[in-house]
C-alpha positions in Angstrom: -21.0 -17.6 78.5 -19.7 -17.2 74.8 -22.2 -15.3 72.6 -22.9 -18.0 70.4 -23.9 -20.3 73.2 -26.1 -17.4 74.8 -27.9 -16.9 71.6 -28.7 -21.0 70.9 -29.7 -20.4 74.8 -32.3 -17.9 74.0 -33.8 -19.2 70.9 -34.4 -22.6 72.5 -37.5 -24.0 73.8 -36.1 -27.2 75.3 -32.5 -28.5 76.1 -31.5 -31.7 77.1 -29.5 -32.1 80.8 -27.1 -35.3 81.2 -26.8 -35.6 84.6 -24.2 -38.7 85.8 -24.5 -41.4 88.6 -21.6 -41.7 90.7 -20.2 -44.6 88.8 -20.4 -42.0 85.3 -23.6 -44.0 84.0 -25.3 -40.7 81.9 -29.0 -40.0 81.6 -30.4 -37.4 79.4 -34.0 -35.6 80.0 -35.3 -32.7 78.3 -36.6 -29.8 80.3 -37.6 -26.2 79.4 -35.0 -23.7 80.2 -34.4 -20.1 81.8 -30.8 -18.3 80.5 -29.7 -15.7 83.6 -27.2 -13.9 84.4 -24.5 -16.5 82.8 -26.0 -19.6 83.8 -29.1 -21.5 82.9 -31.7 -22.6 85.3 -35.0 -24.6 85.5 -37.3 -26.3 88.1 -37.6 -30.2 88.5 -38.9 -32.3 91.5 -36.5 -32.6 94.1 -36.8 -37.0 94.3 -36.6 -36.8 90.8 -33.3 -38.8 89.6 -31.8 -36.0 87.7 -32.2 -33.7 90.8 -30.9 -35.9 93.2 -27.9 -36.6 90.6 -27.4 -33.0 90.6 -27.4 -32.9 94.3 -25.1 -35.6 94.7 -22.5 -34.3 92.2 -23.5 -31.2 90.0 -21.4 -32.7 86.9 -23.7 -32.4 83.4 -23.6 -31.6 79.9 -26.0 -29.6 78.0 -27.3 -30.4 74.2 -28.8 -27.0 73.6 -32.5 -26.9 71.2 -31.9 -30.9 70.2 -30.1 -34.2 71.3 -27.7 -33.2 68.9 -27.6 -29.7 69.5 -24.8 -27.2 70.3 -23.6 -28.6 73.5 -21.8 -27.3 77.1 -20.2 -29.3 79.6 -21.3 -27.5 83.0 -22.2 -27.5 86.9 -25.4 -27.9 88.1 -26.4 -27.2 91.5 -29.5 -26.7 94.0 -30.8 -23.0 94.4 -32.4 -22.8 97.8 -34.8 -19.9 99.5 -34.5 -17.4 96.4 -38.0 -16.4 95.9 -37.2 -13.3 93.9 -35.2 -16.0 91.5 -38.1 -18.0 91.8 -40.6 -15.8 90.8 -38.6 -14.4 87.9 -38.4 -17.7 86.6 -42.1 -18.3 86.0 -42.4 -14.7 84.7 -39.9 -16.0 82.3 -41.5 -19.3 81.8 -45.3 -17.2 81.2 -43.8 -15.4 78.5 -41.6 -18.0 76.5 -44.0 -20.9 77.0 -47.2 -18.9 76.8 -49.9 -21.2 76.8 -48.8 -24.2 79.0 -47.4 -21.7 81.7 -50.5 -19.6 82.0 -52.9 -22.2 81.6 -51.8 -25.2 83.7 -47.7 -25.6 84.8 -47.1 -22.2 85.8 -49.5 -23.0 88.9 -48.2 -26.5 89.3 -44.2 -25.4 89.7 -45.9 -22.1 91.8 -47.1 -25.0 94.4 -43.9 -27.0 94.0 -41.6 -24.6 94.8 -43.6 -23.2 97.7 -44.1 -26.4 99.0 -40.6 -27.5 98.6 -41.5 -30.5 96.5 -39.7 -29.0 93.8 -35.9 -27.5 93.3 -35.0 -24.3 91.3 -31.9 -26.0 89.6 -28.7 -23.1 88.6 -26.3 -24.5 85.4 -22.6 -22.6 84.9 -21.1 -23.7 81.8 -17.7 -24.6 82.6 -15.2 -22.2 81.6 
């Protein structure tokens, strides 16, 4: 990941995914965001669209901060049985989004990953 990307990566609270139905329709959602190792990850409900898109065929972009911000083109894909992942993610989550993690969503993705409701989701930029 180039260091300007990684740095617009860190700073931001949100970005906005563009996942793509098999006939190349887009559709953007924001989402909070965890950058690791490279790639970027985040949680989502596995029958939600975007997941399922993912699942189906991994192709998105990335608008990093804004709609209009710096932007990747990248793979997404489904990370299965990685607690230690898992956990690091909310530990992440607890200390960039302080309040709502602590408070209230840090138990709700807890129970949705545990209960397999929910999908840890990994993003590579492509190179």
């Amino acid at each position: 990941m180039e260091a300007d990307l990684a740095a617009a990566l860190s700073r931001a609270s949100y970005m906005y995914v563009t996942t793509y139905s098999a006939s190349g329709r887009p559709g953007t959602v924001p989402t909070w965001l965890w950058p690791h190792e490279g790639a970027v990850y985040f949680t989502t409900q596995r029958a939600s669209l975007k997941a399922r898109r993912i699942r189906d065929n991994g192709r998105v972009t990335v608008h990093v901060g804004r709609r209009d911000g710096p932007a990747f083109a990248g793979h997404a894909e489904w990370v299965e049985d990685q607690p230690d992942l898992e956990a690091a993610l909310l530990q992440a989550y607890a200390r960039k989004y302080w309040i709502l993690v602590p408070l209230w969503m840090g138990r709700y993705i807890r129970r949705g990953l545990a209960a397999r409701t929910s999908v840890l989701i990994r993003i590579t930029p492509a190179a």
